[in-house]
C-alpha positions in Angstrom: -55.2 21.4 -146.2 -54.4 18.6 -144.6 -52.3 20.2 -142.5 -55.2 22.6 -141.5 -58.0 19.6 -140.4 -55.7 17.8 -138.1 -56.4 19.2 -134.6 -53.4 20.6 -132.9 -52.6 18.9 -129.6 -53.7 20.8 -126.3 -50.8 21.3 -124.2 -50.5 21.0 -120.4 -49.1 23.3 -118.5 -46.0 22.2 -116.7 -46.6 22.0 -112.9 -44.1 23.8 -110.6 -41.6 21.9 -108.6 -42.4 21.7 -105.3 -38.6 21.5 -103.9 -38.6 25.5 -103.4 -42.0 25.4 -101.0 -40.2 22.2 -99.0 -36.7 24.2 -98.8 -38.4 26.9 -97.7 -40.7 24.8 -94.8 -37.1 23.4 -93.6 -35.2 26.8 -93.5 -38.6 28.0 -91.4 -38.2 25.4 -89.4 -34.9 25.4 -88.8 -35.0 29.2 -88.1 -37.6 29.2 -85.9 -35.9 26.5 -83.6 -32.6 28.2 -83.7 -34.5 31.6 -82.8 -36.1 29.7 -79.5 -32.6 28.1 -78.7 -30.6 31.4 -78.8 -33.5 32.7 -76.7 -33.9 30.2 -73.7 -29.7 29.9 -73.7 -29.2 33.8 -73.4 -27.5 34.3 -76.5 -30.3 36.8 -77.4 -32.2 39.1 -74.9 -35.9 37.4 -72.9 -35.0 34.3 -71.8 -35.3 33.3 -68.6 -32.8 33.5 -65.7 -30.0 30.5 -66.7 -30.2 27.9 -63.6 -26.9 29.8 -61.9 -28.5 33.3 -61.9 -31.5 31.0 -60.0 -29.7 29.8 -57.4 -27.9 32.8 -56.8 -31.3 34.7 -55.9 -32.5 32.3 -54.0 -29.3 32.3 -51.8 -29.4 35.8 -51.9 -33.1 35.7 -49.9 -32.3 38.9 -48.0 -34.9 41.4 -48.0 -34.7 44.1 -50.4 -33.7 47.4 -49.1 -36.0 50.3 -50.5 -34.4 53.8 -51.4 -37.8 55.2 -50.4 -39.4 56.8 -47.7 -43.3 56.8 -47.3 -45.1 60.3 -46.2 -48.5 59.3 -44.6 -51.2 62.0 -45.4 -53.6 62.6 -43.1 -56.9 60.4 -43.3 -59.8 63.2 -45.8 -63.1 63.0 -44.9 -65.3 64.8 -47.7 -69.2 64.9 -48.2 -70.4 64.3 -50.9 -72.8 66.1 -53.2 -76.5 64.7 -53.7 -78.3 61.7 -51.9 -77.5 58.3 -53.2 -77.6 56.7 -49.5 -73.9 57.5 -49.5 -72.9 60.8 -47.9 -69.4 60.8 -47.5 -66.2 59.2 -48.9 -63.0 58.2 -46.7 -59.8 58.7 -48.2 -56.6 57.7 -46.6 -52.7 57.9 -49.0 -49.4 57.7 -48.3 -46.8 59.4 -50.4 -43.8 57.3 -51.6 -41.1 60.0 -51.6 -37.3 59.4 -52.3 -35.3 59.9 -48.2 -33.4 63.1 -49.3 -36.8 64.8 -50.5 -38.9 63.3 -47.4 -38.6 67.5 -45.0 -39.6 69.2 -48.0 -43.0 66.7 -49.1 -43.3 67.0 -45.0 -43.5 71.0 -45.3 -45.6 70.8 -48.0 -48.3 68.7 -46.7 -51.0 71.3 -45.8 -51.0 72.2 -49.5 -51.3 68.6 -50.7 -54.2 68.4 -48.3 -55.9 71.6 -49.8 -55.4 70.2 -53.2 -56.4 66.4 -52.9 -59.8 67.5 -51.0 -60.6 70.1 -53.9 -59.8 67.4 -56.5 -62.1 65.0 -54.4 -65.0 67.0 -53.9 -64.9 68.0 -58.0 -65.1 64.7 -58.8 -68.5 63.4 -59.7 -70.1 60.7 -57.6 -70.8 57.7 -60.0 -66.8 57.7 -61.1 -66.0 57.3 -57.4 -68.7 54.5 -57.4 -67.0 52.8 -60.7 -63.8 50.5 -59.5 -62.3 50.4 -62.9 -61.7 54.8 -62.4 -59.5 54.5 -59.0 -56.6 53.8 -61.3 -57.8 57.2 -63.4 -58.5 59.3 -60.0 -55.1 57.7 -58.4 -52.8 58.9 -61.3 -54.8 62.2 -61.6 -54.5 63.0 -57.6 -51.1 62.0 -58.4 -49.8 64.2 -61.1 -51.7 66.9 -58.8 -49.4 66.0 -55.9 -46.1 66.2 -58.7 -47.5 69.6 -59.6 -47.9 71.1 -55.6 -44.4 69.2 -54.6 -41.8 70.2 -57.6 -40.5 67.5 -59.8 -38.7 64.7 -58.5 -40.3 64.7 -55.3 -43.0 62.4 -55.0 -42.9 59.3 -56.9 -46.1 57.2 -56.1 -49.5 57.3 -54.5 -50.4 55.1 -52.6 -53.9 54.6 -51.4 -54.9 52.9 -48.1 -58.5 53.4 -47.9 -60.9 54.4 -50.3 -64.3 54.1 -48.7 -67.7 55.6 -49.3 -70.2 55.8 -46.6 
C-alpha cells in the first residue's frame, strides 16, 4: 500500500512551440509585401500608370475628341400641382446621341417632348423638392427617352437646368 499513499505527480502540459505562429507572421509578411510590389510595378492589374505611360499623357495634352453628338431639347415649362409657393418647374436637357444616330433622335423630338412633360407632371412635388432624387428622375426620364428613341440611340441625359419657381 505504499505504493497507493504516495501522491502521483501532477503533470504539466507541454506548451506549444511558437516557431509555426512566427513562420507564419514572416510568410504574411513577406506575402503581403510581394503582393504590393507586383501591384505598384504592373506585374499584376491596379497599379498606377508606370512614370513612362505619365509622361506620355502629358505630352499627349491634346484635347480629347468625342464620338458624340449632343441633341438640345427644347427648354419644358410645367406647372405644378398644389400650392407650396412654387408653381412651376423649368426643365432644360440635352441628349448625348452617337453622330450617325443624331437625324433620327432629331425626328423624334416631338415625341421625347410629349413623353418627358407627361413623366414631369406625374411626378410628385416633394421628390422634385428632394436633391438626392434628380439622379432617380434623371435615369428614369432617361430610360423613357431609350424606350421612345430605339435602342442604341441615346446614350446620356443631360440636364442643364432644373429649376422650380
Amino acid at each position: 500500500m505504499s505504493d497507493d499513499a504516495e501522491e502521483p505527480e501532477e503533470e504539466t502540459p507541454k506548451k506549444g512551440s511558437k516557431m509555426p505562429l512566427i513562420i507564419g507572421l514572416v510568410l504574411l509578411l513577406a506575402g503581403g509585401g510581394g503582393g504590393f510590389f507586383a501591384v505598384q510595378s504592373g506585374l499584376l492589374g491596379g497599379g498606377s500608370e508606370s512614370h513612362a505611360e505619365a509622361e506620355v499623357a502629358e505630352e499627349n495634352d491634346a484635347p480629347l475628341e468625342l464620338n458624340v453628338s449632343f441633341v438640345p431639347i427644347d427648354p419644358l415649362v410645367i406647372s405644378l400641382p398644389g400650392t407650396g409657393g412654387r408653381g412651376h418647374l423649368r426643365f432644360v436637357a440635352q441628349l448625348e446621341v452617337p453622330p450617325d444616330h443624331v437625324a433620327e433622335v432629331e425626328a423624334v423630338k416631338p415625341r421625347i417632348v410629349d413623353v418627358l412633360n407627361g413623366y414631369l407632371r406625374a411626378v410628385d412635388l416633394t421628390d422634385l423638392e428632394n436633391p438626392a432624387a434628380l439622379m432617380r428622375l434623371r435615369s428614369q426620364m432617361l430610360r423613357r427617352v431609350q424606350v421612345v428613341t430605339g435602342e442604341g440611340r441615346v446614350s446620356d441625359l443631360l440636364i442643364m437646368e432644373f429649376v422650380l419657381s
